[in-house]
C-alpha positions as CSV (number, residue, x, y, z in Angstrom):
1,X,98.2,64.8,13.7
2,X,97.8,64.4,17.1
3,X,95.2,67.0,19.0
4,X,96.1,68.8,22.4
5,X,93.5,66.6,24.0
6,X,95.5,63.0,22.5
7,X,98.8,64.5,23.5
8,X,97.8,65.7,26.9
9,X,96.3,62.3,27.4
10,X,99.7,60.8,26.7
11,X,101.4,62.8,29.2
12,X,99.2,62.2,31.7
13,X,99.6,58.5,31.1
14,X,103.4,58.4,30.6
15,X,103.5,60.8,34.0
16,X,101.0,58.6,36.5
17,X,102.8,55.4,34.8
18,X,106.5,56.4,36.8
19,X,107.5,54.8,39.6
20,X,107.1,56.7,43.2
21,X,110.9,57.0,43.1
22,X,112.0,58.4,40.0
23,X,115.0,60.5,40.5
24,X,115.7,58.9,43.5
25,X,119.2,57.3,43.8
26,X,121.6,54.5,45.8
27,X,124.7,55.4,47.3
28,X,126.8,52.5,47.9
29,X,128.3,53.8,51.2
30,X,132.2,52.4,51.4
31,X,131.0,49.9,48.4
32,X,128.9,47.1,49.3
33,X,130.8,47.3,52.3
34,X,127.9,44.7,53.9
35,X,129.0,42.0,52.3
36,X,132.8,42.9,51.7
37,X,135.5,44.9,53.7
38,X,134.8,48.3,53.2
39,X,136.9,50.2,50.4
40,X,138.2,47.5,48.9
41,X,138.3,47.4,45.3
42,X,136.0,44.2,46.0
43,X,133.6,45.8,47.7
44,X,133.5,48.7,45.0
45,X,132.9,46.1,41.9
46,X,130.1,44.3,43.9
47,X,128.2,47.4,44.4
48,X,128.4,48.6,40.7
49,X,127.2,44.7,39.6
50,X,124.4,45.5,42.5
51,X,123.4,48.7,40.4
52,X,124.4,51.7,42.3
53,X,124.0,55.0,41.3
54,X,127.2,56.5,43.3
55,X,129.9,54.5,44.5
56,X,131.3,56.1,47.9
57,X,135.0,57.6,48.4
58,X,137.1,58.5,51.8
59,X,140.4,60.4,51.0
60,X,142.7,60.7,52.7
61,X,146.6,61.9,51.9
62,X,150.2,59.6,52.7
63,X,153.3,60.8,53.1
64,X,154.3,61.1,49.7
65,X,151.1,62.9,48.7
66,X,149.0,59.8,47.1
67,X,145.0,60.3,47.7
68,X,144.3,56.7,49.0
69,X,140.8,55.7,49.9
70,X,140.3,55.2,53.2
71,X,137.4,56.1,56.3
72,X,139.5,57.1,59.1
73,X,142.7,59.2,58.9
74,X,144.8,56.4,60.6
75,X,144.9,52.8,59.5
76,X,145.2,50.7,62.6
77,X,140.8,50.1,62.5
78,X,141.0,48.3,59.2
79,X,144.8,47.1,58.5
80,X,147.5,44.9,60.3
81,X,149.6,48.1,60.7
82,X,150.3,47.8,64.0
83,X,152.3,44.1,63.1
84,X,153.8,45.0,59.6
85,X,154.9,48.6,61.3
86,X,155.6,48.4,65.2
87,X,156.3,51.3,67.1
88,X,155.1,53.8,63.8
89,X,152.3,54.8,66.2
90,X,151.9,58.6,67.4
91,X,151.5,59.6,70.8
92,X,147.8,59.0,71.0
93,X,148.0,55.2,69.8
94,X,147.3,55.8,66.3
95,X,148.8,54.9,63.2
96,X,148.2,57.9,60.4
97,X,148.0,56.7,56.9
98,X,149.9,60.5,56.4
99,X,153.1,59.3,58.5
100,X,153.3,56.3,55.4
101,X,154.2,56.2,52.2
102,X,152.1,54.2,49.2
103,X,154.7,51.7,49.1
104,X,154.6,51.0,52.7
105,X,150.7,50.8,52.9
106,X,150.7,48.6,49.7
107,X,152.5,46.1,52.1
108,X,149.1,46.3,54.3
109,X,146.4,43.5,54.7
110,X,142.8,45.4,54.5
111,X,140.1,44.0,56.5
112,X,137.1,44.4,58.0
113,X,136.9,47.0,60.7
114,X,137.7,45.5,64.0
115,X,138.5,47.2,67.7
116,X,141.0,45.6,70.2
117,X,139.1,43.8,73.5
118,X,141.6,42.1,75.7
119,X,144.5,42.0,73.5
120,X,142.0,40.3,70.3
121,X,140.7,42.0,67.2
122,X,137.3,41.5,67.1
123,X,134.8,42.5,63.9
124,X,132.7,45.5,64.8
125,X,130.2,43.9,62.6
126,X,130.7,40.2,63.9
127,X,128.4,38.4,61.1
128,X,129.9,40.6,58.0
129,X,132.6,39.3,56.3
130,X,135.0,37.4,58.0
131,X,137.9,39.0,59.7
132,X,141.3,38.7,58.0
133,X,140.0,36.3,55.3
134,X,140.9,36.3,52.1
135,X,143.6,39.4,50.7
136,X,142.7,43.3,50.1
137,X,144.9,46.1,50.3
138,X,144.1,49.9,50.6
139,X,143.6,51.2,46.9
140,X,144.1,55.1,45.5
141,X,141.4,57.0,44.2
142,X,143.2,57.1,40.7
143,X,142.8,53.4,41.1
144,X,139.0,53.2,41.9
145,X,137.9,55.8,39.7
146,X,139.4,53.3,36.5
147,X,138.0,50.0,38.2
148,X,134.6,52.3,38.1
149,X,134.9,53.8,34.9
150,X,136.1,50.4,33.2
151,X,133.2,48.2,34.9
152,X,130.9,51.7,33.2
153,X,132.1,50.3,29.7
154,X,132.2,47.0,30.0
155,X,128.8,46.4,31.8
156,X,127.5,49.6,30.1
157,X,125.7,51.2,32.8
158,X,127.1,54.1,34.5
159,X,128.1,54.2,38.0
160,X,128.9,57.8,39.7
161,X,131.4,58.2,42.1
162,X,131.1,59.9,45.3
163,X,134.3,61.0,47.2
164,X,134.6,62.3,50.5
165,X,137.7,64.8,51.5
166,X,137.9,63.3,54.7
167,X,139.5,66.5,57.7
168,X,140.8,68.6,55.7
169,X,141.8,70.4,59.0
170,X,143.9,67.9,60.0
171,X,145.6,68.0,56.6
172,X,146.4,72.0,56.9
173,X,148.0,71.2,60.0
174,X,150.3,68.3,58.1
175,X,151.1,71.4,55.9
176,X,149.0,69.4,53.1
177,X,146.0,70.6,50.8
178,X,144.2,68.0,50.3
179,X,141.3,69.4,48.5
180,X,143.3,70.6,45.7
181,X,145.1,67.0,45.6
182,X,141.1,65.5,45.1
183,X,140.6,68.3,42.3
184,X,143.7,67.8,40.3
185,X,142.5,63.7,40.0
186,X,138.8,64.7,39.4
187,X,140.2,66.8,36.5
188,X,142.1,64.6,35.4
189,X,139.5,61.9,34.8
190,X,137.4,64.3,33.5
191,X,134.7,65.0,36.2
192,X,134.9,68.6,35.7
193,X,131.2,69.5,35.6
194,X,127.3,69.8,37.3
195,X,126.5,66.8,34.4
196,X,129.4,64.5,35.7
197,X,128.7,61.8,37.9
198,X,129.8,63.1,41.4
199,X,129.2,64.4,44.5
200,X,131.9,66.1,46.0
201,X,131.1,66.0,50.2
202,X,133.1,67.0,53.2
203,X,132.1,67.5,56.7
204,X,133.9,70.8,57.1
205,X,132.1,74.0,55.5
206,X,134.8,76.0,55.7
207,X,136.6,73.6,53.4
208,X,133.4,73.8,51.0
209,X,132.9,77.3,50.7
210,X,137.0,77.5,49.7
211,X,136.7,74.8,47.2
212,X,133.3,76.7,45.6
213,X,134.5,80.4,45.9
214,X,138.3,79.7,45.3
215,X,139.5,77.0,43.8
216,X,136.6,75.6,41.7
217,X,137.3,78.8,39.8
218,X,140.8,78.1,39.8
219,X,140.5,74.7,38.0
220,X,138.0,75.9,35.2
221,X,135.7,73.0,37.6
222,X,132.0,73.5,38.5
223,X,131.0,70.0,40.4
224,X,127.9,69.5,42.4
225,X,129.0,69.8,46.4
226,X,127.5,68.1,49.8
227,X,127.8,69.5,53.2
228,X,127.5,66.9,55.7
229,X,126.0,67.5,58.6
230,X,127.5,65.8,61.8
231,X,126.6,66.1,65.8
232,X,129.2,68.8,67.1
233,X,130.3,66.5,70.0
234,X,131.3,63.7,67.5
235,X,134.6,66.3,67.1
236,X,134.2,65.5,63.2
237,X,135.7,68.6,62.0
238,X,138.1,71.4,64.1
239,X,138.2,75.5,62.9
240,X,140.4,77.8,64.3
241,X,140.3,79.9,68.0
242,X,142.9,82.0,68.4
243,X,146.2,80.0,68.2
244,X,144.4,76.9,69.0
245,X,142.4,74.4,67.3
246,X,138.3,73.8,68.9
247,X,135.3,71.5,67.4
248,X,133.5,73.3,64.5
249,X,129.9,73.9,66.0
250,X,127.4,72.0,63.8
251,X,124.3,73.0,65.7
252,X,123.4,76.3,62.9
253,X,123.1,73.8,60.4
254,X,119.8,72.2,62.2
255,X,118.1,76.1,62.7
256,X,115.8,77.7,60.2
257,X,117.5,79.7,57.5
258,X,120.6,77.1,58.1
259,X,119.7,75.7,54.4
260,X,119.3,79.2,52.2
261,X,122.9,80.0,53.9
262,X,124.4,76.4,53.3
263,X,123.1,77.0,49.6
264,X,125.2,79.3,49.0
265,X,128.3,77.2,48.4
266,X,126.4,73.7,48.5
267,X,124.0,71.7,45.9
268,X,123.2,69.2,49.0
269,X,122.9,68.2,52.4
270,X,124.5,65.1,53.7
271,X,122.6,64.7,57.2
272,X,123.2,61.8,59.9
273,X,119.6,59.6,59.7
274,X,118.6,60.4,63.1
275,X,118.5,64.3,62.3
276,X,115.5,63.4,59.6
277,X,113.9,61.1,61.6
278,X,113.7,61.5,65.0
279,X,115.1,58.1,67.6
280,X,112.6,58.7,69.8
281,X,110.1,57.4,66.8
282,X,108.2,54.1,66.9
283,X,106.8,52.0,64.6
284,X,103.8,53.5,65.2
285,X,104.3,56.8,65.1
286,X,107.4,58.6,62.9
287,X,108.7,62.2,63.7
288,X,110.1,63.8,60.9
289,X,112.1,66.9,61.5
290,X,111.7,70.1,59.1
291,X,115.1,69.1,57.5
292,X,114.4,67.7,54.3
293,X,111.3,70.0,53.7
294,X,114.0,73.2,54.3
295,X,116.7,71.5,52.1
296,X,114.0,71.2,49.1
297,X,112.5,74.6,49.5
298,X,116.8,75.9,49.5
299,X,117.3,73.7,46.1
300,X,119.1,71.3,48.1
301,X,119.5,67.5,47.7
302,X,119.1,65.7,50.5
303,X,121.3,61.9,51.1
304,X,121.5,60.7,54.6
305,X,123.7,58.5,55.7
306,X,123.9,55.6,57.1
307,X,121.2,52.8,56.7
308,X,122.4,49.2,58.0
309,X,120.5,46.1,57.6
310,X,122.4,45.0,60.6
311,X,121.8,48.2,62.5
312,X,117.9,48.5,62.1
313,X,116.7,51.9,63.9
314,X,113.4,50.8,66.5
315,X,110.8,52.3,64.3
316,X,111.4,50.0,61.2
317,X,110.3,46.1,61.7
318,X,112.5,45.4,58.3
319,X,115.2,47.1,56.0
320,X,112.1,47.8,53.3
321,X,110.4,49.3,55.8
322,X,113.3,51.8,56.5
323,X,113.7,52.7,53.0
324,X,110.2,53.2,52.7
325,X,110.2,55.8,55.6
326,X,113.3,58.0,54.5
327,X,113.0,57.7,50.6
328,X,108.9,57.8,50.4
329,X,107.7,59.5,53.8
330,X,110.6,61.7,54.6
331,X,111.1,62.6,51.4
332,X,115.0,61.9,51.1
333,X,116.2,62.2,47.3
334,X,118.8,59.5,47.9
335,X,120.4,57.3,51.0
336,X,123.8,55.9,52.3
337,X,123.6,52.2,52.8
338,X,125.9,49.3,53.3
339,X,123.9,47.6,51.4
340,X,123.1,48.6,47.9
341,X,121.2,45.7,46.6
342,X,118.2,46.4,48.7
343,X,118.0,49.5,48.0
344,X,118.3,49.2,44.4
345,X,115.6,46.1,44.4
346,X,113.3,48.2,46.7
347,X,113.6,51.2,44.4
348,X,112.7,48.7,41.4
C-alpha cells in the first residue's frame, strides 16, 4: 500500500509534469478560414483535421426560416449575389440573406470576402485563398453540425461547435426569432447541456439574458453562454429608445463590477483583443487591462477574438509570440484565430 508521502509525491509529479496550457482551448474562428473561404463546409473539415477544440458558427435566418451560416446579415461581401440576383438589393445597397430563400442562396457561389474598388472585387485578404476559385456554397447549421459530428466519429476526436446568433435585433424587426430557431436545432442534435460541446455567444445581452431567464427554461436546455463584448461605435448591436431603434452602449461592460453583473446570465466573455491588451503596447512593454483578471474572479471564461497571422498587432514580432502573450501573460482561457493549426501546435 502506497503511504500519504508516495501518493503525495505522485501528485506532485503528475501536477508539475502538465503543460502551461492545460484547459486552454482553440477556436477555429469561421473554420480555418486562413487558408479557405470562411464558413465553408471546407473550411470547417480543415479546422477539425487541424485539431480544434470549437469550430465557429454565424447564424443567420432566410426567408423561409432556414438558420444558414453566415458572418454578415447580407450576402453581397462573400457571394456573387449581386450577378445571380440583380436589383434584389434594399435601399442601402445590400443584399439580406433574410429577403432569400434556401433554394435561392443554394444557387450562390461562396468566396472569399472581397469589397468593390472601382467597379472590381478585390480580396480583403489579398494573399488568402484565391478569389472565386474553386466552388463553395453557403451551408445550414443542420448541415455543419453533421459534417462536425460525423468527422467526431470517424476521426474519433471531438470537435465542439461554437455558434454565434448573429443581430438578433435586426431579426425582431423582420418579425423573426431567431434565437429560438438556434435552440430548436441545438436540441435537436442533442446539445442540450453545460457538458456538451458549445458555446452559445451573441453580441447583444439583452438577447442573452432572454435566452438564460426565458427560454433555456422553456426548452428543458442549460448550455454554457458568451457575451461578446464589442466597441459601441462599431453599431454591432441596436436596443430600443422610445419608438426608435439606437446603438446598444457597450462601454459598462469595460467598468468594474461589469463582470459579477454579466455573470448573472453568462458563463463567458467574448472581448475584442485590443480590450485585453492594450494597442498602444510594444514589444517591449505589454499593457494588460483588468479584463481577464475581473472575468476569472466573476467565474467567467474569457475567449477573445480575433488573432490573424496576416494581421499581426505591433507588440508581437511573430504569431507564437502573440499567442504566447494572450494565452500565457494575459491569461486568456481560449482565443479566436483564423488560423487554428498554430494555435493548436503552439499549445502542444
Amino acid at each position: 500500500m502506497l503511504s500519504i508521502k508516495s501518493v503525495l509525491s505522485l501528485l506532485f509529479a503528475l501536477l508539475v509534469s502538465l503543460p502551461l496550457h492545460a484547459g486552454k482551448i482553440v477556436i477555429a474562428h469561421r473554420g480555418a478560414s486562413g487558408y479557405l473561404p470562411e464558413h465553408t463546409l471546407a473550411a470547417k473539415a480543415l479546422a477539425h483535421a487541424m485539431g480544434a477544440d470549437y469550430i465557429e458558427q454565424d447564424l443567420v435566418l432566410t426567408k423561409d426560416d432556414q438558420l444558414v451560416v453566415l458572418h454578415d446579415r447580407y450576402l453581397d461581401r462573400v457571394t456573387d449575389v449581386a450577378q445571380v440576383f440583380p436589383g434584389r438589393q434594399r435601399s442601402d445597397g445590400r443584399f439580406y440573406a433574410i429577403d432569400f430563400t434556401l433554394s435561392e442562396i443554394r444557387q450562390l457561389q461562396l468566396m472569399e470576402g472581397f469589397r468593390l474598388q472601382n467597379g472590381q472585387a478585390t480580396a480583403i485578404f489579398p494573399q488568402r485563398f484565391p478569389l472565386g476559385s474553386a466552388r463553395f456554397g453557403v451551408p445550414t447549421f443542420a448541415e455543419e453540425i453533421e459534417l462536425i459530428q460525423g468527422l467526431n466519429k470517424t476521426l474519433g476526436r471531438e470537435a465542439g461547435i461554437y455558434p454565434e446568433i448573429k443581430s438578433p435585433w435586426f431579426h425582431h424587426q423582420e418579425g423573426r426569432d431567431i434565437a429560438r430557431r438556434t435552440l430548436e436545432i441545438l436540441q435537436q442534435y442533442g446539445y442540450t447541456g453545460k457538458q456538451s460541446p458549445v458555446f452559445l455567444q451573441c453580441f447583444d445581452p439583452h438577447e442573452l439574458q432572454r435566452i438564460k431567464g426565458d427560454l433555456l427554461p422553456e426548452f428543458g436546455m442549460d448550455i454554457k453562454l458568451v457575451q461578446l463584448i464589442a466597441q459601441t461605435d462599431w453599431a454591432e448591436t441596436y436596443e430600443r429608445a422610445g419608438t426608435s431603434w439606437q446603438p446598444y452602449n457597450y462601454d459598462w461592460m469595460l467598468q468594474p463590477g461589469a463582470m459579477a453583473q454579466i455573470a448573472t446570465y453568462a458563463d463567458g466573455i467574448g472581448p475584442w483583443l485590443p480590450m485585453v491588451v492594450s494597442e498602444v503596447s510594444t514589444t517591449t512593454r505589454l499593457r494588460f487591462s483588468r479584463l481577464i483578471n475581473d472575468a476569472h474572479a466573476a467565474g467567467l471564461q474569457v475567449h477573445p477574438y480575433t488573432l490573424r497571422l496576416d494581421r499581426l498587432p505591433a507588440y508581437a514580432a511573430d504569431f507564437e509570440q502573440l499567442l504566447d502573450i494572450v494565452y500565457h501573460q494575459a491569461g486568456a482561457d481560449g482565443v479566436f484565430t483564423d488560423f487554428p493549426d498554430r494555435a493548436v501546435q503552439f499549445l502542444r
